[in-house]
N, C-alpha and C positions, 0 to 999 in steps of 0.2 A: 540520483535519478534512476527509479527501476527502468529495466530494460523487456520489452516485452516483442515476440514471436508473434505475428497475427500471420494466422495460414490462412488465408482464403482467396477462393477461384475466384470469386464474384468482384470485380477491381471496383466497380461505381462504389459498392458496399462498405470494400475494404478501405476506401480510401476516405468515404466519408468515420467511418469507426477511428480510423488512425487521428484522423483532427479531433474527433471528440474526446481519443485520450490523450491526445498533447495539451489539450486545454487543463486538464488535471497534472501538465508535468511528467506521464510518461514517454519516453523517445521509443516509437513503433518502428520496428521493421517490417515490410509486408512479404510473404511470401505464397507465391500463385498457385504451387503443385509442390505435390511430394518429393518432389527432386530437390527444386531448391531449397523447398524448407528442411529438407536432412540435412543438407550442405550446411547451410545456416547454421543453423543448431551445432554440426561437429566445429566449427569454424571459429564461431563467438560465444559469446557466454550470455546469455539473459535467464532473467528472473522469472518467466512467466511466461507459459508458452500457449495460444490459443487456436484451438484447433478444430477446424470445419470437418465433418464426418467424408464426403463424398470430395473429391478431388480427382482431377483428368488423368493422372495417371498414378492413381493409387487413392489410400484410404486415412483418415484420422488415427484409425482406431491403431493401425499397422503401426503407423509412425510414432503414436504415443510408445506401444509398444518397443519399438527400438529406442528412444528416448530413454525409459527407463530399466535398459541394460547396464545404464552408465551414468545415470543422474536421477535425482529425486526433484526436480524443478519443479512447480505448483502447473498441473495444466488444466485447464477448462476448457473444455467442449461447448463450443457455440453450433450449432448446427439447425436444420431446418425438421431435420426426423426427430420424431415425438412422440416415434413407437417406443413402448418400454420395454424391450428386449434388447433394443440397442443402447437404450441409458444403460442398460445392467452391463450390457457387452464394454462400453466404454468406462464404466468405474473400474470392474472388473481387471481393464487391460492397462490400470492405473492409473484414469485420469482419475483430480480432485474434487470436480465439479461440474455439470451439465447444463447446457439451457440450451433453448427453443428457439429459432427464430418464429416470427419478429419477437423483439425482445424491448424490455423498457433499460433505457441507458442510462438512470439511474440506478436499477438493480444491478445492471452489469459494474457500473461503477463499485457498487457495497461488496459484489463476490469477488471483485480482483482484490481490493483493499482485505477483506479478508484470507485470500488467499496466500497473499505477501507477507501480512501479521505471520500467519501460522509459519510459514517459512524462514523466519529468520529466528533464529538462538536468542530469548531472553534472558540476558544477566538479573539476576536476582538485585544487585546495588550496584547500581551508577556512582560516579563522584562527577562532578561539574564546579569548579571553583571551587566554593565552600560549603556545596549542598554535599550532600550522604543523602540518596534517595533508595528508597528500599520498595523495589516493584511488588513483589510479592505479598509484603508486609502492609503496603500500602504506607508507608511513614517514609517523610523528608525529616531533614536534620541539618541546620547552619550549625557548624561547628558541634557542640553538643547538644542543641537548644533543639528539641522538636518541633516543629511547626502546627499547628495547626489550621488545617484546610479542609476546605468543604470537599465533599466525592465529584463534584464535578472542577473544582481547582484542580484536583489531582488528575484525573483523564486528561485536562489540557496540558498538566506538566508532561505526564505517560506519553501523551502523542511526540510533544517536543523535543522532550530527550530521547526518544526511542527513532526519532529522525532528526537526529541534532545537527546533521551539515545537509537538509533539506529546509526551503522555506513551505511551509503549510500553508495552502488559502483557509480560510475562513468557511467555505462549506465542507472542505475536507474535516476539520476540526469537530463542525457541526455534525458531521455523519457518522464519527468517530464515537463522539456524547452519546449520539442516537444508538449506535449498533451498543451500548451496555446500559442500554434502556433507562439512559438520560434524555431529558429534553428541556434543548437552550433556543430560543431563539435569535432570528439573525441581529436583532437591534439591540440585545444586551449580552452578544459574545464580548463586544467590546468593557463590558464591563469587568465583566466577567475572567478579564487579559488582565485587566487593570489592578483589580483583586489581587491576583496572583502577583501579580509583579512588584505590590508594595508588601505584599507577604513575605515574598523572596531575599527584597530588598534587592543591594548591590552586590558586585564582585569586586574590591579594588576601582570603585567609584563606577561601575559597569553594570546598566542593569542585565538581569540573566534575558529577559523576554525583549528580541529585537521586532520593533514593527518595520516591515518589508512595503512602505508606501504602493497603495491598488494593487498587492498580491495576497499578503497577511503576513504570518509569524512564523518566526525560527529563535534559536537558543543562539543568544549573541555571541558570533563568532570569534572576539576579541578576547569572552571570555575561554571558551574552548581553546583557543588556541594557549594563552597563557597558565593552559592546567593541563598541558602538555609537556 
């Protein structure tokens, strides 16, 4: 489960922003001011740190600045100023990304998932039981046997194993397809799992693709664990 840094004064705000990313599965911290959220940040460790420009004592822009003395963490500026001197000033002083208040919480949803992709180190070839999955290449492989899969079979394996001890809902999956300029919709992802999973086949009688009853998918953990 990423971990993410929400700086903002605004607590009505912050606290509604904070439930609308737990609903997505990430665990929010909130922090009020520049004080505590430096504190924060030297203290713990998160993934992602989001940051209001204007704060009661002190600034975003400051703090991103200290930030990355000592860390490359993905940060996005969320803020209400929409002057473009300060977008430049804050990419400048190293944030990753910018936005505007008010803001659609769909998009904010697509720039953090984005921002998180880019942050983490993609291996070239996974193993998982008896797949050989080759990211790059875009080719899976049971044993020596290549598979063949549609371009959107493979984004939904990509997502899977690239968060193999995460369960995925179902719109996260969807916006995953969407951001490489696929489009599934919501009444034949299910099919679409299904596909894949008789492609896949099993692990030692196990299929790879576990359904997570009213949440969605993950890479069944009895398999991972046993290719350990």
């Amino acid at each position: 489960m990423s971990r993410i840094l929400l700086v903002e004064d605004d607590l009505a705000l912050a606290k509604s922003l904070k439930e609308a990313l737990e609903i997505k599965e990430y665990q929010v911290h909130i922090a009020d001011c520049y004080e505590i959220a430096l504190r924060e940040y030297l203290q713990n460790k998160y993934d992602l740190l989001i940051l209001d420009i204007q704060l009661p004592d002190g600034d975003g822009i400051t703090l991103c600045q200290q930030v990355r003395l000592s860390s490359h963490v993905p940060i996005l500026f969320l803020t209400a100023n929409d002057n473009e001197d300060m977008l430049v000033e804050g990419l400048n002083s190293g944030g990753d990304d910018y936005m505007t208040k008010p803001f659609r919480i769909k998009e904010l949803y697509a720039r953090i998932l984005a921002l998180l992709r880019r942050s983490q180190p993609l291996q070239d070839q996974l193993r998982i039981g008896d797949l050989s999955i080759y990211l790059k290449r875009r080719e899976v492989f049971v044993q020596q046997e290549k598979l063949s899969l549609s371009v959107i079979d493979f984004e939904i394996l990509k997502m899977l194993v690239t968060h193999q001890n995460q369960v995925l809902t179902r719109q996260q999956l969807l916006e995953a397809i969407e951001k490489d300029e696929y489009y599934v919709e919501d009444n034949t992802l299910s099919v679409h799992v299904k596909r894949l999973r008789d492609k896949l086949g099993t692990y030692q009688g196990i299929s790879y693709i576990e359904t997570v009853r009213g949440i969605g998918y993950r890479i069944n953990q009895e398999v991972l664990y046993g290719n350990k």
